[in-house]
C-alpha positions as CSV (number, residue, x, y, z in Angstrom):
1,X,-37.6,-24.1,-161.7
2,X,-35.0,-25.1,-159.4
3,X,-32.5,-22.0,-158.5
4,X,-29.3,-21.6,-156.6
5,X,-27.5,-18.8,-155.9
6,X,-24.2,-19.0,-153.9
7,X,-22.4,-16.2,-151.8
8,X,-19.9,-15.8,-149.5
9,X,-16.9,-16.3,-151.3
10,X,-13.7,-13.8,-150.4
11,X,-9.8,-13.6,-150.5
12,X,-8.9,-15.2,-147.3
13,X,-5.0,-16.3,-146.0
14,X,-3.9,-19.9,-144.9
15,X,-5.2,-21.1,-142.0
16,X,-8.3,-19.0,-141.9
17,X,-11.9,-20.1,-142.3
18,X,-14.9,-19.1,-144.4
19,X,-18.2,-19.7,-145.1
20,X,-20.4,-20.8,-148.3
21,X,-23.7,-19.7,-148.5
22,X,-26.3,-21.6,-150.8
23,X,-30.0,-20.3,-151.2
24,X,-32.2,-22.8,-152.7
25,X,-35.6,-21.7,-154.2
26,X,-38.2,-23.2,-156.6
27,X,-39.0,-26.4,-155.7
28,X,-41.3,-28.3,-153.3
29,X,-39.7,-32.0,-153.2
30,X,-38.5,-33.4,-149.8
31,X,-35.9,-35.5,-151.0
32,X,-33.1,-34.3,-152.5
33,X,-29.5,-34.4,-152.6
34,X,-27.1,-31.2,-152.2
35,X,-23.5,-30.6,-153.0
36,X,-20.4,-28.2,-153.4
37,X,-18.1,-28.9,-155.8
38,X,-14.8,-26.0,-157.1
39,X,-13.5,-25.9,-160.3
40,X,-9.6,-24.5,-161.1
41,X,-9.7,-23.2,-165.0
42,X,-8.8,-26.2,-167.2
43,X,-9.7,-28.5,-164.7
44,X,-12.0,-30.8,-164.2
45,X,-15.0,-29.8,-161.7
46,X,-14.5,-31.6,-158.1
47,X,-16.8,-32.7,-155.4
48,X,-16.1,-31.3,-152.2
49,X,-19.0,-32.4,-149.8
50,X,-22.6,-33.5,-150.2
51,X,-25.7,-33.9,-147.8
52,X,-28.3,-35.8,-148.6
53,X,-31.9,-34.9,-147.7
54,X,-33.8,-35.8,-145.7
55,X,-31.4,-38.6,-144.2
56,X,-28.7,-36.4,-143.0
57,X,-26.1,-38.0,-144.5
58,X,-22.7,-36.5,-145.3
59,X,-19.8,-37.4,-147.5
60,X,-16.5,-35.3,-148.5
61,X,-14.0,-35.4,-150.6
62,X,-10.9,-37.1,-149.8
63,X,-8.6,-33.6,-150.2
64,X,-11.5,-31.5,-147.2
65,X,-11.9,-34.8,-145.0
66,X,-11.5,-33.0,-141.5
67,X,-11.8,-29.0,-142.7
68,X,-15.2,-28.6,-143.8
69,X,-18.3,-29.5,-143.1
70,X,-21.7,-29.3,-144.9
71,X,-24.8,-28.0,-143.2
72,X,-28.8,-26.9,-144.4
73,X,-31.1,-24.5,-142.4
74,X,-34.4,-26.3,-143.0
75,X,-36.6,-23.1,-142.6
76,X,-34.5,-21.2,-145.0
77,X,-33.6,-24.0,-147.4
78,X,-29.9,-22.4,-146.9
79,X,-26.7,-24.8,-147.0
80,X,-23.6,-23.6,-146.1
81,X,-19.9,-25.1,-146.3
82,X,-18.0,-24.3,-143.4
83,X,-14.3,-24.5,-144.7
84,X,-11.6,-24.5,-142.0
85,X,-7.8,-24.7,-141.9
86,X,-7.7,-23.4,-146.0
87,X,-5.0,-23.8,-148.0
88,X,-3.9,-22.3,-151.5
89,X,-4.7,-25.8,-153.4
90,X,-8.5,-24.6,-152.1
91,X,-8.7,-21.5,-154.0
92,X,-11.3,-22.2,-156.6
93,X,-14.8,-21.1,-158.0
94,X,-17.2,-23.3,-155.8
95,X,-21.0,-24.3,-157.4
96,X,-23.9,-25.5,-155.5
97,X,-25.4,-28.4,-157.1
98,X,-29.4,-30.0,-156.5
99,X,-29.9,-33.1,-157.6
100,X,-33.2,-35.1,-157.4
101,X,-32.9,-38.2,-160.1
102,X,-36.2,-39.7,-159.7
103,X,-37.5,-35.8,-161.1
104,X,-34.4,-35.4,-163.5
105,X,-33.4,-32.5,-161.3
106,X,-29.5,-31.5,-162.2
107,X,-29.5,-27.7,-161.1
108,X,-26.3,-25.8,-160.4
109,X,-25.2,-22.0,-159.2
110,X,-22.8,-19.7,-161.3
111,X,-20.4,-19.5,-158.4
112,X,-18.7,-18.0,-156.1
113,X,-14.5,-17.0,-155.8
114,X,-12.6,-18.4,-153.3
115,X,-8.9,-17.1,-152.8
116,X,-6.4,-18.4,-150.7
117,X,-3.4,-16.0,-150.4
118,X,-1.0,-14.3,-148.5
């Protein structure tokens, strides 16, 4: 069984920069695709940035395009999001999500809290 478990999230200020921490565990499959998405209470989830696997390939939601980036540690099956430059409209619970559609894999994190604040 596929499991994610996300950390990293804090109370940060505008401007600063933090880092999401995604372990991955469970599975054995090479290809893969892996994304962060945030979710405001009431409101619909949103994808922020996903990376496919093994390919590389990276794509980003329209409202991070230029602050974060998406990145995996191979060894450690780890992916991180790398948020720069944040702003209060990026305060949000973000998931990690695992998706393998050939396998029917859909598996998703409980979250972590991210505050922007002064």
């Amino acid at each position: 069984e596929v499991q994610l478990v996300e950390s990293g999230g804090a109370l940060v200020q505008p401007g600063e920069s933090l880092t999401l921490s995604c372990a991955a565990s469970g599975f054995t499959f090479r290809y893969y695709d892996v994304s962060w998405w945030r979710q405001v209470s009431n409101h619909e989830r949103e994808l922020v940035a996903t990376l496919k696997i093994p390919s590389g390939d990276r794509s980003f939601g329209d409202s991070v395009k230029g602050r974060f980036t998406i990145s995996k540690d191979s060894a450690e099956k780890m992916v991180y999001l790398r948020m720069n430059k944040l702003e209060r409209g990026d305060t949000a619970t973000y998931y990690c999500n695992l998706r393998n559609t050939i396998l029917g894999i859909n598996a998703w994190g409980r979250g972590t809290q991210v505050t922007v604040s002064s």
